[in-house]
C-alpha positions, 0 to 999 in steps of 0.5 A: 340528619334524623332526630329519633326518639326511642317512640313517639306517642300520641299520649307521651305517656312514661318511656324507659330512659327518656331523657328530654334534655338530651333531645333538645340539646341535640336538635338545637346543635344541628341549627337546621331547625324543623326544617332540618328534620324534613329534609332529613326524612322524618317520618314520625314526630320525635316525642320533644315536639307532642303535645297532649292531644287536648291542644292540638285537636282542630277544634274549629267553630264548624264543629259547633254554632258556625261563627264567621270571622269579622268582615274585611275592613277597608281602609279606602278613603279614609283620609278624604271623607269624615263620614266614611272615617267614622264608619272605619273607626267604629268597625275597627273599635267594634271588632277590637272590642269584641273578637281582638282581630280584624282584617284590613285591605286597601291598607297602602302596601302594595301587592307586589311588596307583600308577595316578595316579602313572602318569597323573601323569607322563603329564600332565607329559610330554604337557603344552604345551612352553612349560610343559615346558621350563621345567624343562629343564637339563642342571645334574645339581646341580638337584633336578628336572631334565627332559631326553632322556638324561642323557648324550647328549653322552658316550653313542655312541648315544643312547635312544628316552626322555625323562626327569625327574629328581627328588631327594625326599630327603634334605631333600624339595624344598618343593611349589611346587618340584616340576612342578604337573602331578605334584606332589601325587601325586609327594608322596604316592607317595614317601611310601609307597615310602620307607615299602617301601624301608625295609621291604626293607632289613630283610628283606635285612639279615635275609637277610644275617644281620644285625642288622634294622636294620643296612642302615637304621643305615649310611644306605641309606634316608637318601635317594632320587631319583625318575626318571620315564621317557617312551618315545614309540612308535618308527618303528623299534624295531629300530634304537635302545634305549629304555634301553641296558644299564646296572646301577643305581647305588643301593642298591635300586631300585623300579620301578613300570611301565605295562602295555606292558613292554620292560624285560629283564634278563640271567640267565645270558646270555640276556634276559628279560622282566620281565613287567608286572603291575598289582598288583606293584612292581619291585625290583632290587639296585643296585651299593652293596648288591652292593658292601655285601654282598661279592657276596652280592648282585647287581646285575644289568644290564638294558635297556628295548627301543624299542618300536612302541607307546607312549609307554611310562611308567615310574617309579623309585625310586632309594634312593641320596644321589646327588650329596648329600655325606653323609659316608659311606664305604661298603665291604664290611661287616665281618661278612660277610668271612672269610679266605676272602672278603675284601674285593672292592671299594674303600671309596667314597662314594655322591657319588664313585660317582654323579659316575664314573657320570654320567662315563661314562654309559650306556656298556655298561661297568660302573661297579663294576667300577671300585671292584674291588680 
């Protein structure tokens, strides 16, 4: 299967008879996904996935002043010693406050676990089709969905990705509900990334000068959603995203990624690699603990690069309830709010925010910006 656009162009400029929803239409009836195209033979990017040139140029902050990415934070010991705890919260809060991301290692998921949960995405993705497209909608409600941008009918372009989706909670989805070609491993590392999230919001809750628990008592660990993404190598990476700018919706997100990088974030307008590291789990801050925390905190935008080589795989997890109605409404918390700072955001619920992102999508525009009082 080759997907062809009547020509693919760098500047997307005005073509006779283009007719984009065709394309997409297209694409999406064949369930194979970029991937699909690769296999395919796709030499050129079809005109549905390019981007303007400015949003994909590989920027990075080598090109400028150097700016390295915040120094590993090790999780060792904190349990046992107060002073060595201290350390770890102020790093964590000082890199939460100022870059949105920081890397964590001795983090308590083992090696071996975050290797076959790679090698486990791996096998769903690379499996037969007619196995694959079984689990293929577009029904956001489903709780595990595969399918190639989630807002590809409402994005102006769409990525160089493929992706499956899963809410592990709350109310983890039974076994057989979950792909066999992952589901042991999907169980087992969940498991112990839950156990991490819950470890992080009470050293951020610390940072915060608040109460321990005090993230973990308003519900930011009461769910999670796992999105795995599949980046095929790309003809032309110059010309499309794998994840176009966005800031993540969650409270906080933990990524764990393979060995060939492209994921970049902005630090004072200039991207920078997130380097890859085989011991070490990504966190970043999302909107709602930005919004909890009055700015305190950052939820920082970032982008994954098309790349030449692949496929690139990824996996994140997202502490959020997503679409689950819980019943809470979140605003800035009360005692980090003086007469001088008060209030930023509108009260919302996580279910409000979540259906306003899918909304708008990937669309370079910020989703908190929309709950701004």
């Amino acid at each position: 299967m080759v997907l062809e656009s009547k020509k693919s162009t760098q500047d997307g400029g005005d073509e006779e008879q283009y007719d984009r929803k065709s394309e997409l239409i297209a694409f999406d009836e064949t369930k194979a996904g970029v991937k699909g195209l690769v296999d395919a033979g796709v030499t050129t990017v079809p005109r549905m996935f390019i981007h303007p040139p400015g949003k994909t140029s590989n920027t990075s902050a080598n090109n400028k002043k150097q700016l390295n990415f915040p120094a590993l934070i090790d999780l060792d010991g904190i349990e046992q010693d107060p002073i060595r705890r201290k350390q770890v919260v102020e790093s964590i809060k000082d890199a939460s406050g100022s870059w949105g991301f920081f890397q964590v290692v001795n983090h308590g998921v083992a090696n071996s676990i975050l290797q076959e949960m790679i090698n486990g995405i791996r096998r769903f993705f690379e499996q037969d089709l007619e196995v694959k497209k079984q689990w293929f909608t577009r029904d956001s409600t489903r709780r595990v969905t595969y399918s190639s941008n989630f807002d590809l009918y409402a994005s102006t372009a769409a990525n160089w990705r493929d992706s499956m989706y899963c809410l592990m909670g709350p109310n983890p989805p039974k076994p057989q509900e979950l792909p066999e070609a992952c589901r042991d491993i999907m169980i087992e590392y969940s498991e112990q990334v839950m156990k991490l999230g819950s470890k992080l919001l009470t050293l951020l809750s610390e940072g915060l000068g608040l109460n321990r628990s005090h993230l973990l008592d308003i519900g930011c660990a009461d769910g999670h959603a796992l999105i795995s993404h599949y980046y095929p190598a790309c003809p032309q990476p110059e010309l499309t995203m794998g994840t176009s700018i966005h800031s993540d919706i969650s409270f906080i997100t933990i990524l764990l990624q393979d060995a060939l990088g492209g994921l970049q974030l902005l630090h004072d307008d200039q991207w920078v690699d997130v380097p890859p590291n085989p011991d070490a789990l990504v966190i970043n801050i999302g909107d709602f603990l930005q919004l909890l925390s009055n700015d305190k905190l950052k939820s920082v935008e970032h982008r994954v690069l098309a790349r030449s080589q692949g496929p690139r795989i990824s996996i994140a997890n997202f502490l959020t309830t997503g679409n689950h109605d819980t019943g809470r409404i979140y605003a800035p918390i009360e005692e980090l709010l003086t007469e001088e700072t008060p209030p930023k955001y509108r009260p919302t619920s996580v279910k409000e925010y979540t259906q306003y992102f899918h909304t708008k999508g990937l669309d370079d525009t910020s989703t908190l910006s929309h709950f701004k009082l």
